[in-house]
C-alpha positions as CSV (number, residue, x, y, z in Angstrom):
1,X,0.0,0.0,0.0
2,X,0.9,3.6,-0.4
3,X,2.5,5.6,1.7
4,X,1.1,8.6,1.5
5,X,1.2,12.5,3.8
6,X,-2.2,13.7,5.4
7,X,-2.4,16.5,2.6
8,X,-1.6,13.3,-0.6
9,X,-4.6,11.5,1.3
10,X,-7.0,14.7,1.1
11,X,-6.0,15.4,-2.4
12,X,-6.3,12.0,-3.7
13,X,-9.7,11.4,-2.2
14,X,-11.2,15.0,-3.4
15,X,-9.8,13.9,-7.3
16,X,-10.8,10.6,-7.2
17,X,-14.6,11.8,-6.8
18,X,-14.7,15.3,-8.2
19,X,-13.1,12.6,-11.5
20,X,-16.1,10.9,-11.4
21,X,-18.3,13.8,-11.5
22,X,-18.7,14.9,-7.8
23,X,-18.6,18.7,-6.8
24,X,-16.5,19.3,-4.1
25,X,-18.4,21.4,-0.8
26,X,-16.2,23.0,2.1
27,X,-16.4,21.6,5.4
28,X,-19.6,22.8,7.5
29,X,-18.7,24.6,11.0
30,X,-17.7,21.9,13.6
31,X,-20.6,24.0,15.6
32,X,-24.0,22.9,14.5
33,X,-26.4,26.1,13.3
34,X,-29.7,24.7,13.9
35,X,-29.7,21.0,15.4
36,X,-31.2,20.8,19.0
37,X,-30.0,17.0,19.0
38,X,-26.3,17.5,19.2
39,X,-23.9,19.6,20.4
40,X,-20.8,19.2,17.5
41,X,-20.6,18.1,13.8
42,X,-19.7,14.7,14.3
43,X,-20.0,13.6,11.1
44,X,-20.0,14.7,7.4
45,X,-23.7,13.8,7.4
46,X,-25.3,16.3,9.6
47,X,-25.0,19.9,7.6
48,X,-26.9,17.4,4.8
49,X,-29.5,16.4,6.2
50,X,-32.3,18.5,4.2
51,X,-30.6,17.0,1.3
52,X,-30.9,13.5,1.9
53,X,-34.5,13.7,2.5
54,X,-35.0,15.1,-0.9
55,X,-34.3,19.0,-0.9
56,X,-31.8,19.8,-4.5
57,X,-28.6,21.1,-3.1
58,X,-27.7,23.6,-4.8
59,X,-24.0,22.2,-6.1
60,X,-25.9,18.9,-7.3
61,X,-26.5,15.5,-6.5
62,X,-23.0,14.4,-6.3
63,X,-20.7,15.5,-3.8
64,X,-17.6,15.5,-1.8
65,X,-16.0,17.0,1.0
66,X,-13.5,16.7,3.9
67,X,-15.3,17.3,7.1
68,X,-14.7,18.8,10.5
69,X,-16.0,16.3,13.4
70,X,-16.0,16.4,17.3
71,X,-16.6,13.5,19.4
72,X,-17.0,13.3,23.0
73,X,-18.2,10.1,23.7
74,X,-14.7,8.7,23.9
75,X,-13.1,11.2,26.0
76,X,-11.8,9.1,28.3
77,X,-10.2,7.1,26.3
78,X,-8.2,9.6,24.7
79,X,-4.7,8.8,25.4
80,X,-4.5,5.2,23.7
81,X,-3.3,4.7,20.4
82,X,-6.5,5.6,18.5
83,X,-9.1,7.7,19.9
84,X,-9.2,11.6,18.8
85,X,-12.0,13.9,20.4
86,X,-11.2,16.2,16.9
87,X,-10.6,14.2,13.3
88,X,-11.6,14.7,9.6
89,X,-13.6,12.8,7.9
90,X,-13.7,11.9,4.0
91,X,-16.8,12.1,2.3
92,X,-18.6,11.6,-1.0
93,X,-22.3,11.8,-1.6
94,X,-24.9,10.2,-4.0
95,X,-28.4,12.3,-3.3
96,X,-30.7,9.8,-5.3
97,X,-28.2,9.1,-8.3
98,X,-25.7,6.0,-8.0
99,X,-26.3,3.6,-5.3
100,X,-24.9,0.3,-4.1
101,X,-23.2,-1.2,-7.1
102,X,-21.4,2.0,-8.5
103,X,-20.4,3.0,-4.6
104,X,-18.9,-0.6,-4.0
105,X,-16.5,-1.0,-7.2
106,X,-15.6,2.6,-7.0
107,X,-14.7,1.8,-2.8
108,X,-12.8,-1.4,-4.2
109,X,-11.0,0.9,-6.9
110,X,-10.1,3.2,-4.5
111,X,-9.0,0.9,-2.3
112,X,-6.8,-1.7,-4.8
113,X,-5.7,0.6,-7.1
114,X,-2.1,1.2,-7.6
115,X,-3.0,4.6,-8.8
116,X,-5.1,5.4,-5.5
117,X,-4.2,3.6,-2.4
118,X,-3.1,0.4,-3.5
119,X,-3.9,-2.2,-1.0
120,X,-3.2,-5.7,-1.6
121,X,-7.5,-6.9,-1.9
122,X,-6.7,-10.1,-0.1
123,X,-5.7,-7.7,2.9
124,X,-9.4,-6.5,3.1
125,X,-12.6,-7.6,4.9
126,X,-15.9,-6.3,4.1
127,X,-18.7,-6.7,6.4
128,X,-22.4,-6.1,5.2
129,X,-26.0,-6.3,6.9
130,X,-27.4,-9.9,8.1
131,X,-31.1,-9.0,8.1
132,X,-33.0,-8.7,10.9
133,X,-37.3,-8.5,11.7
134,X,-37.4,-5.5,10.2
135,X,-34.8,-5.6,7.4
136,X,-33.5,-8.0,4.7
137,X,-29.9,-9.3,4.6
138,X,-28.0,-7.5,2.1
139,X,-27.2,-10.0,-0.4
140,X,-26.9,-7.4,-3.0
141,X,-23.6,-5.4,-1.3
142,X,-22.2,-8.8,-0.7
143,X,-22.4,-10.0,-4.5
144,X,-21.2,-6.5,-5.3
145,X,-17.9,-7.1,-3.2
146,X,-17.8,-10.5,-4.7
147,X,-18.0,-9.6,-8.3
148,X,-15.4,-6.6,-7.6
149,X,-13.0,-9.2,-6.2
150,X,-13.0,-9.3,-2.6
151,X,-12.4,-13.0,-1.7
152,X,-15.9,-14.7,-0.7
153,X,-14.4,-15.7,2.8
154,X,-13.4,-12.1,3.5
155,X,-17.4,-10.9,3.5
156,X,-18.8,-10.8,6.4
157,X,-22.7,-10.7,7.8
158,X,-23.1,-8.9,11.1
159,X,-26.0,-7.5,12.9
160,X,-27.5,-4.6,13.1
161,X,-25.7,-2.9,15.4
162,X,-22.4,-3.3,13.4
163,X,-24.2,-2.6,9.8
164,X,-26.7,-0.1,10.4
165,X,-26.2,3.4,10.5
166,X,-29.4,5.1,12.3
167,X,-30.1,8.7,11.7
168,X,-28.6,12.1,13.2
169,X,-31.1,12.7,15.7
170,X,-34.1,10.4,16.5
171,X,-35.7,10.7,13.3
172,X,-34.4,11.0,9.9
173,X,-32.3,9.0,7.1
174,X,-30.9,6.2,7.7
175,X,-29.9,2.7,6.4
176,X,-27.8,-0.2,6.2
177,X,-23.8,0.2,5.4
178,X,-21.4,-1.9,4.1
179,X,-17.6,-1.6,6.2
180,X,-14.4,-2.1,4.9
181,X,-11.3,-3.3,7.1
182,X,-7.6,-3.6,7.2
183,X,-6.7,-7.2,8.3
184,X,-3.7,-6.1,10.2
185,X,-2.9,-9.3,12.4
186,X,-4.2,-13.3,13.0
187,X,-7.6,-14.1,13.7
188,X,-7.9,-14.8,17.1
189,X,-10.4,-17.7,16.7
190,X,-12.1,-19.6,13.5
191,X,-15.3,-17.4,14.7
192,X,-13.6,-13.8,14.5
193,X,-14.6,-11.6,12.3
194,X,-14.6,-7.9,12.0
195,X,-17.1,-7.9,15.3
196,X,-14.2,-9.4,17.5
197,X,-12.9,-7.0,19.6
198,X,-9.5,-8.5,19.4
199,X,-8.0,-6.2,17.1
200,X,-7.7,-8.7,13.7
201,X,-9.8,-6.2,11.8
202,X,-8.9,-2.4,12.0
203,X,-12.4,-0.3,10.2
204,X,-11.4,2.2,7.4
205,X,-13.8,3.0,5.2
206,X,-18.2,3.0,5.8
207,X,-20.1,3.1,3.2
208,X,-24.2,4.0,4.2
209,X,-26.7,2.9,1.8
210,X,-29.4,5.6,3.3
211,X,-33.0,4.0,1.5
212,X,-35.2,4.4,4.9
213,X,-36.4,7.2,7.3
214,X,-36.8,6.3,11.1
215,X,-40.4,8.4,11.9
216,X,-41.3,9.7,15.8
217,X,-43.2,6.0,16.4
218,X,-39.8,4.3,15.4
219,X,-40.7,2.7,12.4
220,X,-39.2,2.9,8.9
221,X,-40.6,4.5,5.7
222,X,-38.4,4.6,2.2
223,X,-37.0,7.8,1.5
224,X,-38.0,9.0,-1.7
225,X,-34.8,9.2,-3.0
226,X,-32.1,6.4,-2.2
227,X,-28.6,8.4,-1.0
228,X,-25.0,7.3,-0.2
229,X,-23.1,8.8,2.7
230,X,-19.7,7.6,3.2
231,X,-16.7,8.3,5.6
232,X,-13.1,7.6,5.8
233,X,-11.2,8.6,8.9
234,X,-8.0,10.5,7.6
235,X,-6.6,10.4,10.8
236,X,-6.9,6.4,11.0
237,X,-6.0,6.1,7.2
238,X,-3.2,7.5,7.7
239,X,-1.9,5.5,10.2
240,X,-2.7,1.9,8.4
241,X,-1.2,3.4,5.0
242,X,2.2,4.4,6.8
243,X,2.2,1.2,9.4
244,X,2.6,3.5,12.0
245,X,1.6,2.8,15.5
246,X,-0.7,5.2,16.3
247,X,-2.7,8.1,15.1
248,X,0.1,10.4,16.7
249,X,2.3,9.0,14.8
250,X,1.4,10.7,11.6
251,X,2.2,13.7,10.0
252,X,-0.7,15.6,11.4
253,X,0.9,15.7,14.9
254,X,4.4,15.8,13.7
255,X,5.6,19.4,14.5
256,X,3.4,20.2,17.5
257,X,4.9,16.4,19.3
258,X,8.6,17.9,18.4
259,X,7.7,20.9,20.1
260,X,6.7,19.5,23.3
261,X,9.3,17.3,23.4
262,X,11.7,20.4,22.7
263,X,9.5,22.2,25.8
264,X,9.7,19.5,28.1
265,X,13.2,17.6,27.3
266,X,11.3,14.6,27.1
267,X,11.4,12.0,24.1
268,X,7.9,10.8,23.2
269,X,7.3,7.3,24.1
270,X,9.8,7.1,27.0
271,X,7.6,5.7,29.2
272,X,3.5,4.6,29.5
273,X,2.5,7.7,31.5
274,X,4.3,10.6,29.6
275,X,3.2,8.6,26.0
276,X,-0.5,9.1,27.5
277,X,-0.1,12.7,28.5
278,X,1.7,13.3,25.5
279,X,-1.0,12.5,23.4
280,X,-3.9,13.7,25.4
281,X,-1.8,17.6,25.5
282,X,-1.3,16.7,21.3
283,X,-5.6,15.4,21.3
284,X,-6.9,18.1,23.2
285,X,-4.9,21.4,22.1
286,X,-5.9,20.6,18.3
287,X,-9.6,20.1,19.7
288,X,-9.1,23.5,21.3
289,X,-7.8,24.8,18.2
290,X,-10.5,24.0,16.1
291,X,-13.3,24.8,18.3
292,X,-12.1,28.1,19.2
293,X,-11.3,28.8,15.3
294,X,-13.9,27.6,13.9
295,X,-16.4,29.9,11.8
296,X,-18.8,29.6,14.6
297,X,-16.2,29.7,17.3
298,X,-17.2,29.2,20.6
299,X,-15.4,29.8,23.8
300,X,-14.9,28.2,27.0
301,X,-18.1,28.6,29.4
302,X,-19.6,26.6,32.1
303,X,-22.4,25.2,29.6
304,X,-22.6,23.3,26.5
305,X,-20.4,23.5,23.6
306,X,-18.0,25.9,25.8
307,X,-18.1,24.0,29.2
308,X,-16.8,20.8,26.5
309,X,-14.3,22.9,25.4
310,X,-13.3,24.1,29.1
311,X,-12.9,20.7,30.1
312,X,-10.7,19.9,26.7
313,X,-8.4,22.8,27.6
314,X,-8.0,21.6,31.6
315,X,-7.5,18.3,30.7
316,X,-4.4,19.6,28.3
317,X,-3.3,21.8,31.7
318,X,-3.6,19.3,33.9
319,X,-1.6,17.0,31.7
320,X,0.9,19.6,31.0
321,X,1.7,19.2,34.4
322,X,2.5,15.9,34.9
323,X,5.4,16.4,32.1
324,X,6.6,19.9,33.4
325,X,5.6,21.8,30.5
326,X,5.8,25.5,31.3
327,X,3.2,28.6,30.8
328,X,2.9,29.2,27.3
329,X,3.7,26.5,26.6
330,X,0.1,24.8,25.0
331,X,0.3,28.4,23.3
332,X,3.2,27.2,21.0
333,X,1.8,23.8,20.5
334,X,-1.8,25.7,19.1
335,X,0.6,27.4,16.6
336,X,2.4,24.3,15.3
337,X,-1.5,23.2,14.3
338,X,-2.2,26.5,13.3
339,X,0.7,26.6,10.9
340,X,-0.3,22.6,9.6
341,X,-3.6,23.3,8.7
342,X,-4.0,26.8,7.5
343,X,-4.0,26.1,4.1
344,X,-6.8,23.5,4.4
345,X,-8.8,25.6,6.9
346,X,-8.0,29.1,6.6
347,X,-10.4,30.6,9.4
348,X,-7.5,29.0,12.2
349,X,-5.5,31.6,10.7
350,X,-8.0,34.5,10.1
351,X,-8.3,33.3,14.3
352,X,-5.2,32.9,16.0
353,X,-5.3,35.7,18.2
354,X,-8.5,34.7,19.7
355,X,-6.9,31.4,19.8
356,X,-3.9,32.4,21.8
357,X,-5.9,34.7,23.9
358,X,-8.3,32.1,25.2
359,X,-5.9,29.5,25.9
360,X,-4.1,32.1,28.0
361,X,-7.0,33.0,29.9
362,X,-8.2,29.6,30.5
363,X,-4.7,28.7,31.6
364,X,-4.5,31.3,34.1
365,X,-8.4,30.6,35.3
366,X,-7.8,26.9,36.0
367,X,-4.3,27.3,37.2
368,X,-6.2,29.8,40.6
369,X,-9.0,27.0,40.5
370,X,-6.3,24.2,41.0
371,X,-5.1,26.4,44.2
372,X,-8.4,26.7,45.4
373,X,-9.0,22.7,44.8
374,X,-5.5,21.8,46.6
375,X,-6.9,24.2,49.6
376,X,-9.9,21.8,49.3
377,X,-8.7,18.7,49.2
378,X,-6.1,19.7,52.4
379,X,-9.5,20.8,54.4
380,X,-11.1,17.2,52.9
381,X,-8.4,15.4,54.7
382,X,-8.4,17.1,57.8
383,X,-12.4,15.9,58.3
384,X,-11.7,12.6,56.9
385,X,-13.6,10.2,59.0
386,X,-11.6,6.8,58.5
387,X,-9.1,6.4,55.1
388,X,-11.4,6.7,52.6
389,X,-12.7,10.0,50.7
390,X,-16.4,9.1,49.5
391,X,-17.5,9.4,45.7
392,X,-19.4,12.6,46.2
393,X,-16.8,14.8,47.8
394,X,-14.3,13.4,45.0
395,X,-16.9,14.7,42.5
396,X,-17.2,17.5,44.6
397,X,-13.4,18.1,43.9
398,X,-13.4,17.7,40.1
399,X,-16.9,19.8,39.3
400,X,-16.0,22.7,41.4
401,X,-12.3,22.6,41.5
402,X,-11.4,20.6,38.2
403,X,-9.5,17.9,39.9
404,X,-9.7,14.9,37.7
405,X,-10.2,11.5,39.0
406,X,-7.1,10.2,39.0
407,X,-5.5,13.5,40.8
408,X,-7.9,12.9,43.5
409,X,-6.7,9.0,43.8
410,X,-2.5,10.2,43.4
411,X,-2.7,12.8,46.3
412,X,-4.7,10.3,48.8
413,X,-2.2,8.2,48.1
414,X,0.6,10.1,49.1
415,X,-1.5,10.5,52.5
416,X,-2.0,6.7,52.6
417,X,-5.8,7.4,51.6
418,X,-8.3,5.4,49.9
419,X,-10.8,6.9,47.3
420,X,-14.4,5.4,46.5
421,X,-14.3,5.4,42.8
422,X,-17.4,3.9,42.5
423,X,-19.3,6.2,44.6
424,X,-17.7,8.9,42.4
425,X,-18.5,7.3,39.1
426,X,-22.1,7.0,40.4
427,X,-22.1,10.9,41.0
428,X,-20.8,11.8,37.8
429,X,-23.4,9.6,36.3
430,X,-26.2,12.1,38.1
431,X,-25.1,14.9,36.9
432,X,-24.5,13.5,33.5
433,X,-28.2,12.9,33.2
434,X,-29.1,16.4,34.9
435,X,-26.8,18.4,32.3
436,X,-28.3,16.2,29.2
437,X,-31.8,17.6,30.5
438,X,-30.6,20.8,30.7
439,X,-28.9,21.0,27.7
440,X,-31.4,19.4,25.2
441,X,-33.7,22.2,27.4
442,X,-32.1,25.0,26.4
443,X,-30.8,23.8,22.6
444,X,-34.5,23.1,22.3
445,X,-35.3,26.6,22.5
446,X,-32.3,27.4,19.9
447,X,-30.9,30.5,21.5
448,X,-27.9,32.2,20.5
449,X,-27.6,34.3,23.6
450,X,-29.1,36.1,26.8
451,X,-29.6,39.9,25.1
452,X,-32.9,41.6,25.7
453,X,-33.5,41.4,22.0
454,X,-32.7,37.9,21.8
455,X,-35.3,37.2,24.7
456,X,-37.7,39.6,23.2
457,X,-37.6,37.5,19.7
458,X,-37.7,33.5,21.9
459,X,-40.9,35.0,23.6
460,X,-42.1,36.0,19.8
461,X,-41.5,32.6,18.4
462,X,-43.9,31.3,21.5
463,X,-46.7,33.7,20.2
464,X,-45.9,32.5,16.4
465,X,-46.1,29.0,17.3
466,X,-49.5,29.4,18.6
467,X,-50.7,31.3,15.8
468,X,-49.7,28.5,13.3
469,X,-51.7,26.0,15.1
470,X,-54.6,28.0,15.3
471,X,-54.7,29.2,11.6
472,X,-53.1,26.5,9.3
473,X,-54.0,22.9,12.1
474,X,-53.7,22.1,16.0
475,X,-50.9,19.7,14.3
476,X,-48.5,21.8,13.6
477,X,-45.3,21.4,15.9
478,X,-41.9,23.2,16.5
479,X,-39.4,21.4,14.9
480,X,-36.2,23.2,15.3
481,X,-35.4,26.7,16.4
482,X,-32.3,29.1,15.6
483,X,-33.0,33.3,17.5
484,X,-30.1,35.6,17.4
485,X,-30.5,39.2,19.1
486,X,-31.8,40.2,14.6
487,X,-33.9,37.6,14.0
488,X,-36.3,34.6,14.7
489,X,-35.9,31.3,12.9
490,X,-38.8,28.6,13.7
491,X,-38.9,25.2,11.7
492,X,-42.3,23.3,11.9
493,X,-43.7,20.7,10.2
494,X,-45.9,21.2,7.2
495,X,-46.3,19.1,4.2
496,X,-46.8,22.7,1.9
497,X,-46.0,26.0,1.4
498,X,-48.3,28.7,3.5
499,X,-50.5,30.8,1.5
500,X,-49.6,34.9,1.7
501,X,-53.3,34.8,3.2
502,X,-52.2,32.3,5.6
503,X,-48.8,34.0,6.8
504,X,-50.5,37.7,6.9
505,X,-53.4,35.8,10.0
506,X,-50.6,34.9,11.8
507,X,-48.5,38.0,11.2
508,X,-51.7,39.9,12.7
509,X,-52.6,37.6,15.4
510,X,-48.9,37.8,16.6
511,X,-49.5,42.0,16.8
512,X,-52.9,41.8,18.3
513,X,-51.8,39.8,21.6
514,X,-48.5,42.3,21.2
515,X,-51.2,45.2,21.3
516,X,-53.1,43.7,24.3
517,X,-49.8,43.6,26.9
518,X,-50.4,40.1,27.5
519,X,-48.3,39.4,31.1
520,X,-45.9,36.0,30.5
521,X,-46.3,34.0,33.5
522,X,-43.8,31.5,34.5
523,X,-44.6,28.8,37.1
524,X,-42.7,25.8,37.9
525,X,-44.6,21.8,38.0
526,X,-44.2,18.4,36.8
527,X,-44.0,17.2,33.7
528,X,-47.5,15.6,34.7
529,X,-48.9,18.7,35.9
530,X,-47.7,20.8,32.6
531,X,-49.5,18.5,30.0
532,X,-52.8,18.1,32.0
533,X,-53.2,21.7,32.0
534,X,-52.4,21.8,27.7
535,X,-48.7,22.7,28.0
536,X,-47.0,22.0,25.2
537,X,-43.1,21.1,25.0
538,X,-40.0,19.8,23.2
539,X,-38.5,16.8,24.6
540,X,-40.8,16.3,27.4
541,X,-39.5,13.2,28.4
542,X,-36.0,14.4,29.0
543,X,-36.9,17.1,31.8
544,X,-36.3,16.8,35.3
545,X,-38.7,16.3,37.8
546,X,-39.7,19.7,37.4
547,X,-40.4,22.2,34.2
548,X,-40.7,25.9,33.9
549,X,-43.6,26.9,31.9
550,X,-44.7,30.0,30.4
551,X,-48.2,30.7,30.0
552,X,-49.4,33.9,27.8
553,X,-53.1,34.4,28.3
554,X,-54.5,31.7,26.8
555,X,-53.0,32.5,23.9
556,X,-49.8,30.5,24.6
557,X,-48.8,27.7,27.1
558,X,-45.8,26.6,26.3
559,X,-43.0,24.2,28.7
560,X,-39.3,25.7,28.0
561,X,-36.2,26.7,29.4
562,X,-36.3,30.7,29.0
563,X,-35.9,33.4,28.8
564,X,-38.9,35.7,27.8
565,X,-39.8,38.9,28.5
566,X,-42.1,40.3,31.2
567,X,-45.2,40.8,28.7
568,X,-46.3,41.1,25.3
569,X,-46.5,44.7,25.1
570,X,-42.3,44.9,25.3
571,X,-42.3,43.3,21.8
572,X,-42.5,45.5,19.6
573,X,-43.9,45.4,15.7
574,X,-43.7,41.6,14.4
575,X,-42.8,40.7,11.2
576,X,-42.7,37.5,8.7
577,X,-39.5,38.4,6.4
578,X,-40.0,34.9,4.8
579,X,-41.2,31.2,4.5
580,X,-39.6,28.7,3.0
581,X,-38.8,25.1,2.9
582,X,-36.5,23.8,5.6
583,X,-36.5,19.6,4.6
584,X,-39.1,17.2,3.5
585,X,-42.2,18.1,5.2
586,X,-40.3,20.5,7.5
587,X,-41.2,24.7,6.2
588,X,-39.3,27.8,7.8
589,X,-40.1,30.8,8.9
590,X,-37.8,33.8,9.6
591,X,-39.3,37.0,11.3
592,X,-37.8,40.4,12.9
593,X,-39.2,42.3,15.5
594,X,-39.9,46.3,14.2
């Protein structure tokens, strides 16, 4: 196989489709614009979504792309030889042209040949769908593989959860896929096969044959156009083209791993511990990088995208630690990425001040936290009650004072102490589940900030909702919402365009409760409590045990997170600007406040 340098990989890819009649898109913003469901892009799939259910993108119906990703799940793993919270992905796209047999021999092409990456074919595994109740086995990928000349034994039929990609959120496009794998050592056992987790098969390439949508009851309907979605990890290519032993091994970590091991006087790889905070500093300071330069850049914050990218940043700090790296130091590291991938993603550039600037800052923060959490821990110990410190206090020490885990566990050692991991693990599990209620909360009510104008334009939206339902049907629903401090954006569902008749009731319902200075109550209650009395909300079953709700008259009686203005009469003139299509059966509307 090829040995090939992170930009050869990008290039090829991009050629090899845009050859084959594929327009190539730039990367969406690693910040989603108008998704309650998640809180990055973590995948080239998402910013396409509209498209895949049958809206014409403007650029055609084949395309291709690199794509920005964040991925949190993994987090904690970071540190091993593979995971990355940050990583590209390679894309291509059929919206309803080619499908399964043009997809495969092109994969097997790409794959094989000596032009492209040049893999040996008898060095490949595929696996491909089983069939299940609800689906058929994919017989048709499989004779594809066959007939491109993948060797009979090397096709594999797994279940759904290896060979079925569902959609973004908890509706939407989805379908079977078809995976392609390195055979990199033995199988462990006549049964392996690419669902062992022994490490025989390494993934590399995912091909989604999207021919289904998953609806709000959780069954399937065909899509009305039959898509591909694919993805190839560069990150992971990379490292199977050049047989190298890790991720951070590659190119794309080459200058910024010299300069920490220029900063610290320490040779990567010396030892297990400085290897793993090595590569979490390396994992972490490009995630940082990207999220604070990033077209939609955020920065750090004690919710959502921001409190992520908080914790991303103090994990790098605490880690620069361990290996003596200096102030300023994660500074030059951001710079070495800067300087990698500016010419692929010119807004790092257009952003390295703010870059620098927040890393400082957050540097300095954590660094007068970590005083306050050694303070802590000393008055911890001094109370201690027998040698063990319980879960909740070590919680305690990492949510308020950003003491990791294992920090916790080295210093009660020193003192001979015992920590109760589990009892901490159990915490953090608690407030997991409260911050995902929170968060879907708040993203439900899409917005951007806290200004007066913002609030003024989220209680709008309330008062346009209602007004849909009573002029066009009871059934119409929010969907998705998007309110900056200029404008409203409100997605609903709708299976046609509103009439100007139609838009100009609501436009003058929306002014007459504005006229009559409607108060907006809020009271607190139960889930329960809300829908008996006709509140209406987003994600319902994801609250806590109590819900705020805002009730406008009875005009309005809405369940959401806030905030709203005092009464109807601060509003101001409201205005429709447009209505348009958002996705299949999905319309928008965008409206300003006068």
């Amino acid at each position: 196989m090829k040995k090939l340098t992170s930009e050869q990989l990008r290039t090829m890819y991009i050629k090899f489709f845009t050859d084959r009649g594929h327009k190539q898109i730039p990367s969406a913003s690693v910040i989603p614009e108008n998704d309650p469901t998640v809180l990055f892009t973590t995948a080239g799939m998402h910013p396409l979504v509209p498209y895949l259910l049958g809206e014409k993108h403007p650029a055609g119906n084949r395309l291709t792309d690199y794509q920005k990703c964040i991925r949190t799940g993994d987090i904690d793993e970071v540190g091993d030889s593979s995971h990355c919270t940050f990583f590209e992905m390679l894309g291509n796209w059929s919206l309803g042209d080619y499908f399964k047999e043009q997809m495969i021999a092109w994969s097997y092409e790409f794959l094989t040949s000596p032009e492209y990456l040049g893999i040996d074919k008898n060095k490949i595994a595929v696996s491909v769908f089983a069939g299940d109740e609800e689906m058929p086995r994919d017989e048709e990928s499989a004779m594809y593989w066959e007939r491109a000349g993948i060797n009979k034994d090397d096709i594999y039929f797994l279940s759904r959860e290896h060979n079925f990609w569902g959609p973004a959120g908890t509706t939407g496009p989805c379908g079977t896929d078809t995976e392609m794998f390195i055979k990199v050592k033995e199988k462990c056992s006549e049964n392996c096969s690419p669902a062992c987790s022994c490490g025989a098969f390494l993934e590399i390439w995912n091909d989604v044959f999207m021919a289904y949508n998953k609806n709000a009851d959780g069954t399937y309907s065909p899509l009305k156009q039959k898509n591909v979605d694919t993805g190839m990890g560069l990150e992971r290519t990379l490292c199977v083209l050049n047989n190298e032993q890790s991720v951070y091994d590659t190119d794309l970590f080459e200058n910024a791993r010299k300069k920490l091991e220029e900063l610290t006087g320490i040779k990567y790889g010396e030892d297990e511990r400085t290897t793993k905070a090595f590569r979490v500093i390396l994992d972490h300071i490009r995630t940082a990088v990207f999220m604070l330069g990033d077209q939609n850049g955020i920065v750090p914050s004690n919710v959502d995208q921001g409190y992520i990218l908080r914790r991303i940043l103090r994990g790098a700090i605490r880690h620069a630690r361990t290996v003596g790296l200096k102030e300023g130091g994660l500074n030059e590291i951001a710079k070495q990425y800067i300087e990698k991938y500016k010419d692929v993603y010119p807004e790092l550039e257009q952003n390295k001040a703010k870059i620098d600037e927040e890393i400082t800052k957050e540097y300095n923060k954590f660094m007068r936290t970590l005083e306050g959490g050694l303070k802590e821990f000393e008055r911890t110990v001094r109370k201690l009650d027998g040698d063990t410190i319980d879960g909740v206090t070590a919680f305690h020490l990492f949510d308020t004072f950003g003491f990791p885990l294992e920090m916790t566990v080295e210093l009660a050692k020193e003192q001979n102490l015992k920590v109760d991991v589990d009892g901490y693990k159990e915490a953090f599990k608690k407030h997991q589940e409260i911050s995902r209620a929170g968060s879907e909360q708040k993203f439900a009510c899409g917005l951007a900030d806290n200004q007066e104008a913002t609030t003024h334009l989220h209680t709008a939206t309330h008062l346009l909702h209602a007004a849909l339902k009573k002029v066009i049907s009871p059934d119409v629903n929010q969907k998705g919402s998007n309110i900056t401090a200029e404008r409203l954006r409100f997605d609903f569902n709708l299976d046609r365009p509103c009439t100007k008749e139609e838009l100009q009731k609501v436009e003058d319902m929306v002014n007459d409760v504005i006229k009559q200075n409607i108060p907006v109550v809020m009271q607190e209650m139960t889930v329960e409590e809300a829908k008996n009395q006709g509140f209406i909300g987003l994600f319902t079953n994801k609250y806590g045990d109590k819900v705020k709700t805002y009730r406008i008259g009875e005009f309005s009686k809405e369940i959401c997170g806030g905030p709203h203005a005092n009464s109807t009469g601060e509003l101001g003139h409201f205005k429709i600007v447009k209505e348009q299509s958002c996705s299949a059966g999905i319309r928008r509307i965008k409206a300003i406040l006068e």
